[in-house]
MDAnalysis code that builds the backbone (N, CA, C; Angstrom):
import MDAnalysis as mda
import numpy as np

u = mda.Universe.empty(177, n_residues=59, atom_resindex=np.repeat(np.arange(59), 3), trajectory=True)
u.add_TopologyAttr("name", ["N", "CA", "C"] * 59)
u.add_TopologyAttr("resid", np.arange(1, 60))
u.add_TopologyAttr("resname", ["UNK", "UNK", "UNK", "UNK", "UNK", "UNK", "UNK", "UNK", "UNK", "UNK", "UNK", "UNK", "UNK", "UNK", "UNK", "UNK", "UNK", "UNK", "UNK", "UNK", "UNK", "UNK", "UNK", "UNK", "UNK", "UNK", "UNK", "UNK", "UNK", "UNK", "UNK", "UNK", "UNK", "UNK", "UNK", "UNK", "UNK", "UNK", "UNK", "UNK", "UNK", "UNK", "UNK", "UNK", "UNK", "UNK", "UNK", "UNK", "UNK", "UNK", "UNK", "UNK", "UNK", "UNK", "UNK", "UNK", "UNK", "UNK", "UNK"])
u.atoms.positions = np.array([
    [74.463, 89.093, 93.747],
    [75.836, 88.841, 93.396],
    [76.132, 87.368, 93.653],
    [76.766, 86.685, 92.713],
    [77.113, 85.480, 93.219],
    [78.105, 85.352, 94.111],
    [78.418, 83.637, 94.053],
    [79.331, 83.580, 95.190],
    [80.885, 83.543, 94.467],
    [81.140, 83.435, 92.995],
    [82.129, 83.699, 92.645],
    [82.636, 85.436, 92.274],
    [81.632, 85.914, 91.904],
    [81.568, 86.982, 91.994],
    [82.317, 88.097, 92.928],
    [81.618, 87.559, 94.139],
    [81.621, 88.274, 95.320],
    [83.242, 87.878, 95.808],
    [83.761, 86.270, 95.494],
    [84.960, 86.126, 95.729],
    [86.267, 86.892, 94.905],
    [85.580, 86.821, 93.912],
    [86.728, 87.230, 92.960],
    [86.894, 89.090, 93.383],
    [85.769, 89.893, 93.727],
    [85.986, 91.127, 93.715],
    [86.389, 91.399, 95.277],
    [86.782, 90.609, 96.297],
    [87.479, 89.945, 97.680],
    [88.958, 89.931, 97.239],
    [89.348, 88.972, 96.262],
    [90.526, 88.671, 95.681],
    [91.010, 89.952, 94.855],
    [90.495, 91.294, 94.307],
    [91.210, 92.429, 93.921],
    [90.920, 92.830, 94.662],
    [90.192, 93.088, 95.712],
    [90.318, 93.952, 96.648],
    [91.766, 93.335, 97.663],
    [91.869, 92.883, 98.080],
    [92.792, 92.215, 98.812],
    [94.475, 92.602, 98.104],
    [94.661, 92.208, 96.985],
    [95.814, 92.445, 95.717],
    [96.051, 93.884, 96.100],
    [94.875, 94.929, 95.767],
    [94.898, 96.072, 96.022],
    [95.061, 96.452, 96.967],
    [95.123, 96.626, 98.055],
    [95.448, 96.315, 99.689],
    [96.933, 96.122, 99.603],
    [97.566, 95.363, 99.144],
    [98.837, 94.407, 99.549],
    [99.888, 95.568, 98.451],
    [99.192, 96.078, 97.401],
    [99.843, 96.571, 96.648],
    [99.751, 98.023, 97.220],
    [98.855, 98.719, 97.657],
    [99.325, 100.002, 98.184],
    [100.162, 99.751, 99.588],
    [99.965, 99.027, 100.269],
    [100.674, 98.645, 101.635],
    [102.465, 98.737, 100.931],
    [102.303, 98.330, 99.680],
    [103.680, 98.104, 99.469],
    [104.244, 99.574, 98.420],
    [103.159, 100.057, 98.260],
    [104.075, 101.280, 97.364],
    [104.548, 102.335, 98.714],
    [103.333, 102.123, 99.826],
    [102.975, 103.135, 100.725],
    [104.299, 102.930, 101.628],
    [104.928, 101.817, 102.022],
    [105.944, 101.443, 102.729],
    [107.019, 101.803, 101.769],
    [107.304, 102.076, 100.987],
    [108.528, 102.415, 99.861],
    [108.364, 103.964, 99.720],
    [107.020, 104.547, 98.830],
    [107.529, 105.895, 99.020],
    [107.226, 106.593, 99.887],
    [106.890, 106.128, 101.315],
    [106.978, 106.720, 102.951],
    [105.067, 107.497, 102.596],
    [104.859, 107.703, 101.676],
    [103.336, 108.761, 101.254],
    [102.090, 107.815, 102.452],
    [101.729, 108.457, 102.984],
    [100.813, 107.881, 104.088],
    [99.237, 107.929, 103.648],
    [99.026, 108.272, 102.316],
    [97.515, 108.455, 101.523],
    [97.375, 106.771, 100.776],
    [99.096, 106.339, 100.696],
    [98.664, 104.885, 99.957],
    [98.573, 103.549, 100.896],
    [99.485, 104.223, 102.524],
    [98.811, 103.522, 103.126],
    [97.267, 103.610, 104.159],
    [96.727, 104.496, 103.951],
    [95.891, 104.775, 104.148],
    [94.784, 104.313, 103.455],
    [95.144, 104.310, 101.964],
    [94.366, 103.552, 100.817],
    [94.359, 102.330, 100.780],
    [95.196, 101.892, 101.453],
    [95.630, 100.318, 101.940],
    [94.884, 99.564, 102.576],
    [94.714, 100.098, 103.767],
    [93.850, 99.938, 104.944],
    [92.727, 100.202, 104.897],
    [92.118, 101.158, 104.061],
    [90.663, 100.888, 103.819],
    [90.023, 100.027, 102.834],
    [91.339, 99.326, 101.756],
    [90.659, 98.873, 100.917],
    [91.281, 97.282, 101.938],
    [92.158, 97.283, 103.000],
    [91.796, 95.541, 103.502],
    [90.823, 95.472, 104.485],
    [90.320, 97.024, 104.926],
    [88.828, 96.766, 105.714],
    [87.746, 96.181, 104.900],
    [88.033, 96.765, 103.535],
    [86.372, 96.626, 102.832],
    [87.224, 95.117, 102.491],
    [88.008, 94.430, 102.482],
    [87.852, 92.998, 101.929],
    [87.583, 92.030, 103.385],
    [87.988, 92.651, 104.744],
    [87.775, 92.081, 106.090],
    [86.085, 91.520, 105.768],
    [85.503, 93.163, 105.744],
    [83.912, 93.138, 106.418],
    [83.167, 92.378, 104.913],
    [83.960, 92.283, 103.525],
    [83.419, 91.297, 102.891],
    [83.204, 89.571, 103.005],
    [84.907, 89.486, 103.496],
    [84.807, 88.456, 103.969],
    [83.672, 87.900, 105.515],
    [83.752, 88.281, 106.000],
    [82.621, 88.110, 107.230],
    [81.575, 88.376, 107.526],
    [81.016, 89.067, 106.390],
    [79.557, 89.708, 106.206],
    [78.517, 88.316, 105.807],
    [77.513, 88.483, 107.033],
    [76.881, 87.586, 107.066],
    [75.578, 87.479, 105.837],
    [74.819, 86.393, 105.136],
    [73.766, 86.663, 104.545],
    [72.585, 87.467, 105.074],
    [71.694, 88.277, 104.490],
    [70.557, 88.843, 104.761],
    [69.526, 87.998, 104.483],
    [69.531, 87.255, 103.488],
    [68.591, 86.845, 103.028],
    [68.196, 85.116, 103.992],
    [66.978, 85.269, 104.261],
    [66.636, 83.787, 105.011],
    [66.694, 82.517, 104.389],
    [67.505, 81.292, 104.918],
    [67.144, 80.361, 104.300],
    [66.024, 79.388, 103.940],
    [66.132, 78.799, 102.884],
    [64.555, 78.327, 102.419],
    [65.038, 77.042, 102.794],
    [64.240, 76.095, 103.189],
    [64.133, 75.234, 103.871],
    [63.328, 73.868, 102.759],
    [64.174, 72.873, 101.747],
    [63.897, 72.490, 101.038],
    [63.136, 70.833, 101.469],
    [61.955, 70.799, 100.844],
    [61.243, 69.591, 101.323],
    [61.264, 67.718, 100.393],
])
């Protein structure tokens, strides 16, 4: 995955987050904030998820 890639699907995840946080706070339904919160975990642990792959060391 690239690195715009990976940002841009950070950036709807996040939107999506902000947007159930906000339906979930209006129609009191605790499944959208619930849906909320797992979708700003999965943009947390995207954001801070370290590389796997080793760096190559250019000569």
């Amino acid at each position: 995955m690239t690195s715009t890639t990976k940002y841009l699907a950070l950036a709807i995840l996040f939107c999506l987050a902000v947007l159930c946080f906000m339906v979930g706070t209006i129609a009191g339904a605790i499944a959208f904030i619930a849906i909320g919160f797992l979708l700003e975990l999965a943009f947390w642990i995207g954001v801070f998820k370290t590389s796997s792959k080793p760096k190559k060391n250019k000569r």
